[in-house]
C-alpha positions as semicolon CSV with decimal commas, in nm:
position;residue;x (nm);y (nm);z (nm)
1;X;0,000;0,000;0,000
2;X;0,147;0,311;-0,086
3;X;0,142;0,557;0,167
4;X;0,007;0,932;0,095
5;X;0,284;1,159;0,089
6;X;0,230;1,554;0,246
7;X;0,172;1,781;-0,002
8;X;0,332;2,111;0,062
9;X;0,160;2,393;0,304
10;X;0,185;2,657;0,032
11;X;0,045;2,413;-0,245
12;X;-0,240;2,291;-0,004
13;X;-0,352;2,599;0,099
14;X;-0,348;2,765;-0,287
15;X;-0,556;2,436;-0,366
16;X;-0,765;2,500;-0,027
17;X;-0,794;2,914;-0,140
18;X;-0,899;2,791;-0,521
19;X;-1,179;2,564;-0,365
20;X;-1,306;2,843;-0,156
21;X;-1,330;3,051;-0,419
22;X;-1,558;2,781;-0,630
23;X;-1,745;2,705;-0,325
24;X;-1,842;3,133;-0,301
25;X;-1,966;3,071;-0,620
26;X;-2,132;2,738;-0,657
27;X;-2,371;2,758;-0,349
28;X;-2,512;3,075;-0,454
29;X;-2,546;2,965;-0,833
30;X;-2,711;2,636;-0,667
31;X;-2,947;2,846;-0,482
32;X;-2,987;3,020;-0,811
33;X;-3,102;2,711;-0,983
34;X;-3,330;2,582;-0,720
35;X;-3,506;2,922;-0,775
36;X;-3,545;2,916;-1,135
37;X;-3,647;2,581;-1,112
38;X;-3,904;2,698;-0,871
39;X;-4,044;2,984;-1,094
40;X;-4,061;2,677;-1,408
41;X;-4,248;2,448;-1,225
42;X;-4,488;2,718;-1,012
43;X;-4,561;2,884;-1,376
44;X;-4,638;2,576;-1,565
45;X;-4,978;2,516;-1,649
46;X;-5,010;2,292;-1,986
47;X;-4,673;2,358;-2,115
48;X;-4,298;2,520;-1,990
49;X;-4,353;2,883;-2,009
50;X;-3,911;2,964;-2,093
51;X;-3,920;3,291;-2,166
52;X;-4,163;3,375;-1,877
53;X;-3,988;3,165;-1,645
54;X;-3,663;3,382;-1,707
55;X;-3,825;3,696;-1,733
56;X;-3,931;3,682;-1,353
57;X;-3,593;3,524;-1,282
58;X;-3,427;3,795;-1,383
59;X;-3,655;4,021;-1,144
60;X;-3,530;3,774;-0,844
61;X;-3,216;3,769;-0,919
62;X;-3,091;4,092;-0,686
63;X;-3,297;3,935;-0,408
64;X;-3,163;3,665;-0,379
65;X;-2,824;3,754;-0,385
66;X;-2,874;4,023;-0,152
67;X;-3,040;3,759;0,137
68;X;-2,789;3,497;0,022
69;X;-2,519;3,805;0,082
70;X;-2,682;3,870;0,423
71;X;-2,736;3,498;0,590
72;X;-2,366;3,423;0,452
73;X;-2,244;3,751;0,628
74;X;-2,440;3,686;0,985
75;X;-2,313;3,327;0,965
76;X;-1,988;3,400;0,882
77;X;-1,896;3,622;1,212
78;X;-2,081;3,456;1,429
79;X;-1,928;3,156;1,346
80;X;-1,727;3,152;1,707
81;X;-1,988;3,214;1,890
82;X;-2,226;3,002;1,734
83;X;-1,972;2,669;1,752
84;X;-1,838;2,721;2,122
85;X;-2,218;2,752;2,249
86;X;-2,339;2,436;2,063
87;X;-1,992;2,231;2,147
88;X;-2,060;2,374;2,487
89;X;-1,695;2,425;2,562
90;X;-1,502;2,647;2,796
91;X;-1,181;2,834;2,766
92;X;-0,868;2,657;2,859
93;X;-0,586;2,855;3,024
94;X;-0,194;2,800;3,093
95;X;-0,296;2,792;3,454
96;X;-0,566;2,477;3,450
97;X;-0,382;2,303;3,202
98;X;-0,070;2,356;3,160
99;X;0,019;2,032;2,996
100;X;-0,177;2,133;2,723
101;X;-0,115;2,465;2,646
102;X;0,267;2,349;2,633
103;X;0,257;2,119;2,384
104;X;0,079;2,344;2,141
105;X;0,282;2,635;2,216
106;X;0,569;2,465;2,152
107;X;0,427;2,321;1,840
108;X;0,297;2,662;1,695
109;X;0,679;2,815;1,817
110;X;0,800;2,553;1,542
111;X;0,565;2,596;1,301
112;X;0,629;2,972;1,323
113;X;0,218;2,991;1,390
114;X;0,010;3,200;1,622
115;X;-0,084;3,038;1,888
116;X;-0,499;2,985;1,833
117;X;-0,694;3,022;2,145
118;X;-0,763;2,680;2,368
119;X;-1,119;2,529;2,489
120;X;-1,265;2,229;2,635
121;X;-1,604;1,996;2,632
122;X;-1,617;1,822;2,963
123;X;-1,679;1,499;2,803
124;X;-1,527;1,153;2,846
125;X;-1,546;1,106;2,510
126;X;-1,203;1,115;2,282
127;X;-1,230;1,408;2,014
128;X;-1,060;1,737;1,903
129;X;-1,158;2,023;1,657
130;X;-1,004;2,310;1,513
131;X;-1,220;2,597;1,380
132;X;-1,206;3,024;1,302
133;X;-1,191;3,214;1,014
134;X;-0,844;3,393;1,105
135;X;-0,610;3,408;1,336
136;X;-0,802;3,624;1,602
137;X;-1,057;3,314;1,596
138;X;-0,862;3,000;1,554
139;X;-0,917;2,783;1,816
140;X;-0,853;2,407;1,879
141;X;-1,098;2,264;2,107
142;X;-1,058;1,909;2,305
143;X;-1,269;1,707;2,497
144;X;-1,129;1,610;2,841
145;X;-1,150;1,242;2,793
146;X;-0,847;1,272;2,486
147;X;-0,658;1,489;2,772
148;X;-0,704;1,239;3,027
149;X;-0,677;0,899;2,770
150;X;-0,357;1,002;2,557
151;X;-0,001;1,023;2,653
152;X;0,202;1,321;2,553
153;X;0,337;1,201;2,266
154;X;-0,013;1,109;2,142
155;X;-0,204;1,387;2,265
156;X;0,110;1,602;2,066
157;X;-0,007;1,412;1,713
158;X;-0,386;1,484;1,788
159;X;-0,313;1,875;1,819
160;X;-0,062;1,896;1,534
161;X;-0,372;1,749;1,346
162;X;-0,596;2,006;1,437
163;X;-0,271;2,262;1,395
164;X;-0,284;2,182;1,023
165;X;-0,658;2,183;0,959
166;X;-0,555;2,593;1,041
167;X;-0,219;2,589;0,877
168;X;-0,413;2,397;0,537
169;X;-0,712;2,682;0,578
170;X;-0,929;2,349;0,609
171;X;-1,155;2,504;0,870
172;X;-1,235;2,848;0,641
173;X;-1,306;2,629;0,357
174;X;-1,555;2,384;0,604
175;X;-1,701;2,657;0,793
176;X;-1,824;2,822;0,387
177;X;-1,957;2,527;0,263
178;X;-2,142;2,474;0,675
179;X;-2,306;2,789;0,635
180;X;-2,430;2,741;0,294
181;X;-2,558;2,377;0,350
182;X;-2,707;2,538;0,665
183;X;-2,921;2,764;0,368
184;X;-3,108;2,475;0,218
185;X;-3,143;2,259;0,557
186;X;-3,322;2,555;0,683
187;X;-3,491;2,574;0,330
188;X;-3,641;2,240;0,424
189;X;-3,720;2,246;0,777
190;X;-3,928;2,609;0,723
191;X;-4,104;2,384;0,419
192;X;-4,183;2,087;0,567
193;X;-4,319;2,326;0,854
194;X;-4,552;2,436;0,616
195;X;-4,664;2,129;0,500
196;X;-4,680;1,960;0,880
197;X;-4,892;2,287;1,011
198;X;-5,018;2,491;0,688
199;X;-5,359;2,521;0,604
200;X;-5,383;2,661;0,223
201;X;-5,547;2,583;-0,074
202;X;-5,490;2,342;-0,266
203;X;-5,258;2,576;-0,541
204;X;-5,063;2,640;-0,236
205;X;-4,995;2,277;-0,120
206;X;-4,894;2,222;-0,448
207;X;-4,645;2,537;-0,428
208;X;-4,541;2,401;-0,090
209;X;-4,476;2,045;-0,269
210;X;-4,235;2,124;-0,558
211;X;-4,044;2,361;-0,316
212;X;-3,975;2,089;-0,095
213;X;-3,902;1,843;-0,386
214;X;-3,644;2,154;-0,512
215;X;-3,506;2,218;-0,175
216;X;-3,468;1,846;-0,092
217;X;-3,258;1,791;-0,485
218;X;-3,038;2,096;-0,397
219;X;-2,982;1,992;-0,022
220;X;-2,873;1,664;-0,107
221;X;-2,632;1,791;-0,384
222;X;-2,492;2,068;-0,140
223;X;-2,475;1,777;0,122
224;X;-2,194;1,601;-0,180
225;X;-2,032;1,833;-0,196
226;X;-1,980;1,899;0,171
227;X;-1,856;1,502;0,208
228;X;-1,635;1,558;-0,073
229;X;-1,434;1,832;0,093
230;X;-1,406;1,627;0,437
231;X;-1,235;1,306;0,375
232;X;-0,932;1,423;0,217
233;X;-0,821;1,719;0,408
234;X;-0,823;1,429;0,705
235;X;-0,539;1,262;0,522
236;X;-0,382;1,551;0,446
237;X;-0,398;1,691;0,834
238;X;-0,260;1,297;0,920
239;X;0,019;1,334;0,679
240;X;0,068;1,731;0,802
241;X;0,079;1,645;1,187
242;X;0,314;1,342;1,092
243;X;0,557;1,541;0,958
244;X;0,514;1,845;1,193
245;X;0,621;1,560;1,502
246;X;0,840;1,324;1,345
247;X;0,618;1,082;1,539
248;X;0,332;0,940;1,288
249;X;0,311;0,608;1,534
250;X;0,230;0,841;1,789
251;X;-0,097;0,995;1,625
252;X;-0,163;0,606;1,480
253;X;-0,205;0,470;1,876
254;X;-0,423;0,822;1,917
255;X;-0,641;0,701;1,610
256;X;-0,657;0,388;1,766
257;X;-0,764;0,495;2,088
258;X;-0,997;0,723;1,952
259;X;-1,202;0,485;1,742
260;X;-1,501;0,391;1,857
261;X;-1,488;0,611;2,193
262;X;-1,530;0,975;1,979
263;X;-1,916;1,058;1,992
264;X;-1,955;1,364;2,234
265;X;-2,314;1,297;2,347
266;X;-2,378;1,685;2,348
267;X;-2,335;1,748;2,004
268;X;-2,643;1,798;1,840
269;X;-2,571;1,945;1,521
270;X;-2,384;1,730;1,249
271;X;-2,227;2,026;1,108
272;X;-1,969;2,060;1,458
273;X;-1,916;1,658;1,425
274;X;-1,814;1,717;1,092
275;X;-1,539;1,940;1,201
276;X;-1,376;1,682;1,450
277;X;-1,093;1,474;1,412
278;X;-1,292;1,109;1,421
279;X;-1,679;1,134;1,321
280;X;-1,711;0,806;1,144
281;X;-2,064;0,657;1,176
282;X;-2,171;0,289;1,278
283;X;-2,093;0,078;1,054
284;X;-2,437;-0,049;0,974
285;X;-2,561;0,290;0,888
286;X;-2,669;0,452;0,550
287;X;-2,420;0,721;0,657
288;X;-2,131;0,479;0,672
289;X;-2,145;0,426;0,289
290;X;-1,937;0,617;0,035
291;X;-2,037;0,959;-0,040
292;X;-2,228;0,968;0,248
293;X;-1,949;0,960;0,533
294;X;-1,757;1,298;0,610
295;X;-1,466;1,145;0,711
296;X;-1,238;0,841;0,581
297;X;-1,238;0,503;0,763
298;X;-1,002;0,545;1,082
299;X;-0,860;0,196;0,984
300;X;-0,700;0,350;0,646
301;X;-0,550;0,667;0,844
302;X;-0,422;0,406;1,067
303;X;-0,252;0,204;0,813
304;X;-0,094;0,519;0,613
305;X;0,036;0,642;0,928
306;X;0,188;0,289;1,015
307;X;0,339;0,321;0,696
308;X;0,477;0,671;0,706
């Protein structure tokens, strides 16, 4: 088995800027489509009415784009806030922890990084996460089981994972394509809402039934391209943390350690499980299956590292 080699920081985070960039642009051009397949179906009476469909599009377009422009902005800057108070973490200091805040001083000192600010879950489950926007925001958040389970050397790997998620601009590039996918699933909830409590006629149910159908077709494509973005930036952070240590046996036995003991019982929003170093479903589960799983199978990362 070949093992993945680390692709350089400067080359991973042009590749991470460039995907940004197409992200800024394909969410909103999805939204776009959902709505002018909205005005096709909600104008159709015998026949596709084209030209009237993309008269009125035209007439949405500004609107759209202006409360696309708005939600992203809101999301965006709240971000912080938003993911500490669902994690439902607390700052760490120097002064309760001062194993911690060692090791990833001394790993940012040789990375030449800012040091990102420190929290904690009070959960005896094994996880970590990294998340911000810049550098006043980065922070790398662990759950007090990992500090309690893993040995230095191990615990050292696990942060020098989250270290590069920063480093690879992995967490901008998750946190964009979070808010957006949070557009459509609240799309859907507000719809199905509707359609659960609503009392219109019946040319209303059926504009409440293609939106949902629309919403549901562009959730579900927004959701691919979410898991697409996940699974390799974990082998990249693997391969990153490996190198940034010298000790890629060390962050294997963390892996190890980690599986099966990550779930943080807490979380109730997908979204912040995506963002953590292990979130790999039961294996029985629809989630567990190709496209459908945001991270790689912890055995694999295991076996690359072994093979460093």
């Amino acid at each position: 088995m070949q093992k993945l080699p680390y692709v350089g920081i400067l080359q991973q985070q042009r590749k991470n800027n460039i995907r940004s960039f197409f992200l800024l642009l394909g969410f909103p051009s999805l939204i776009l489509a959902a709505v002018w397949a909205f005005l096709m179906f909600t104008t159709y009476d015998t026949s596709f009415n084209f030209e009237l469909t993309n008269n009125v599009f035209l007439e949405y377009i500004p609107y759209v784009l202006v409360g696309v422009i708005i939600w992203f902005t809101i999301a965006y800057f709240a971000h912080s806030i938003s993911i500490n108070k669902s994690a439902g973490s607390e700052t760490l200091e120097r002064r309760t922890n001062k194993r911690v805040y060692n090791l990833v001083e001394n790993l940012c000192i040789s990375q030449g990084m800012k040091m990102p600010k420190l929290r904690i879950i009070q959960s005896d489950a094994l996880n970590a996460f990294a998340s911000g926007i810049n550098e006043k925001t980065y922070t790398v958040t662990l759950t007090q089981g990992i500090i309690e389970t893993l040995e230095n050397d191990e615990l050292e790997g696990v942060i020098a994972h989250e270290l590069m998620h920063i480093k690879n601009n992995d967490v901008r590039l998750l946190i964009i394509s979070i808010i957006f996918v949070g557009i459509f699933s609240f799309l859907v909830n507000i719809i199905f809402r509707n359609i659960l409590f609503g009392r219109g006629k019946k040319k209303d149910i059926r504009i409440i039934i293609i939106s949902l159908v629309i919403s549901l077709v562009v959730y579900f494509i927004s959701m691919l391209f979410k898991f697409a973005l996940s699974k390799k930036r974990e082998y990249m952070a693997d391969a990153g943390a490996a190198e940034m240590t010298k000790k890629p046996l060390a962050l294997a036995s963390a892996l190890r350690k980690i599986s099966g003991n990550h779930k943080i019982e807490s979380f109730k929003s997908e979204e912040l499980a995506q963002l953590c170093i292990e979130n790999s479903p039961e294996k029985s589960s629809f989630s567990s299956k190709g496209l459908f799983s945001t991270h790689p199978p912890i055995d694999k990362r295991i076996g690359i590292l072994e093979r460093f």
